[in-house]
C-alpha positions in Angstrom: 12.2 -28.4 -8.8 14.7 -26.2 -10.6 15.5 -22.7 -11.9 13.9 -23.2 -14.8 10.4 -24.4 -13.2 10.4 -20.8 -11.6 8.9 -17.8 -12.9 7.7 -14.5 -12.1 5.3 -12.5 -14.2 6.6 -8.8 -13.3 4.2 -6.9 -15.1 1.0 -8.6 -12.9 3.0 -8.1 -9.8 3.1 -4.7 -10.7 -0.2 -4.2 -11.7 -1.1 -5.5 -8.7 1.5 -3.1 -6.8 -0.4 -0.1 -8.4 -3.8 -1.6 -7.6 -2.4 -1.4 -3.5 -0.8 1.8 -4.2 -4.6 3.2 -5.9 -6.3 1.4 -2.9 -4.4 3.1 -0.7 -4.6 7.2 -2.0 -8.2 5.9 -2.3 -8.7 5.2 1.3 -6.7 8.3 2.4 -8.7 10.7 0.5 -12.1 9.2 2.1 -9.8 9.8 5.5 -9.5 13.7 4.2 -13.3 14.0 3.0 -14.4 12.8 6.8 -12.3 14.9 8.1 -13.4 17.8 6.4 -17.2 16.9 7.1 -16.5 16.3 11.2 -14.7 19.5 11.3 -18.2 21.2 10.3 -19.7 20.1 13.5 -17.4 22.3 15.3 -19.8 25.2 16.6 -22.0 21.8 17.8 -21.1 21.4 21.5 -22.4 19.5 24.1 -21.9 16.0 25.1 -23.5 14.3 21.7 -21.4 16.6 19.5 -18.3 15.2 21.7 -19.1 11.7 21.7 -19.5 11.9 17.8 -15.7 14.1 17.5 -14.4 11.0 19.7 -15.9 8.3 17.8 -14.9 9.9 14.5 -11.0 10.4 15.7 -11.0 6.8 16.6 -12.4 5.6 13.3 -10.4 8.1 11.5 -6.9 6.5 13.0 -8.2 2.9 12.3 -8.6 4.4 8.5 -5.7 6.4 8.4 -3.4 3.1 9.5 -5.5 0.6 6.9 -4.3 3.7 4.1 -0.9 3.6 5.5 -1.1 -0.2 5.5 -2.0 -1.0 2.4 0.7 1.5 0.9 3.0 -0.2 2.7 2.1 -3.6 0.8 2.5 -1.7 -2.8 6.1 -0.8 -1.6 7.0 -4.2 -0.2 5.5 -5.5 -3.8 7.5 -3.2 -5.5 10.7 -4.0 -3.5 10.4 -7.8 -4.2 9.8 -7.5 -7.9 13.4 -4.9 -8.0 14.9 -7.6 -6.2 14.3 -10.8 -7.9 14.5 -8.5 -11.5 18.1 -8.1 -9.9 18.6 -11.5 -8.7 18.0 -12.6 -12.0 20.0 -10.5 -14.0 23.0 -11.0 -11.5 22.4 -15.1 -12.3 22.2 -14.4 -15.9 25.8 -12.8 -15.7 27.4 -15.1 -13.6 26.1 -18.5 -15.6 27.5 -16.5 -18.9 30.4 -16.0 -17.3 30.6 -19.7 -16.8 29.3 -21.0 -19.9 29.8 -18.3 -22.0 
């Protein structure tokens, strides 16, 4: 295999980038909404109206982290296309350097 049996379509790997980065402001907003609706059971007490706070919080962290995770993958999709965009143009220099 050589260089010129590799390729890299850029613009779906950032399309796909901003599909991660959309999935994840999606997921955090339906972390904010949640949170807005369990913080109207606050006059509730008792030991239901606990249980319920306790099992939202946990599910609300779990949600919170899958947001944070899949922004994270946009960014990591976003750093690799920079780099081999720059790794390329760097070999591009230094072969017309050579040959050029």
């Amino acid at each position: 295999m050589g260089a010129a049996d590799i390729t890299y379509n850029y613009g779906h790997i950032g399309a796909v980038s901003v599909g991660f980065a959309g999935n994840s402001a999606q997921l955090l907003d339906h972390h904010d909404q949640i949170v807005s609706l369990i913080n109207r059971l606050e006059p509730f007490t008792g030991e239901g109206a606990n249980a319920l706070r306790d099992g939202a919080t946990l599910m609300l962290k779990g949600l919170a982290e899958l947001g944070d995770a899949v922004g994270l993958h946009s960014k990591a999709l976003d750093y690799a296309v920079d780099s081999a965009q720059a790794t390329d143009l760097m070999s591009a220099h230094s072969f017309n350097g050579i040959f050029g």
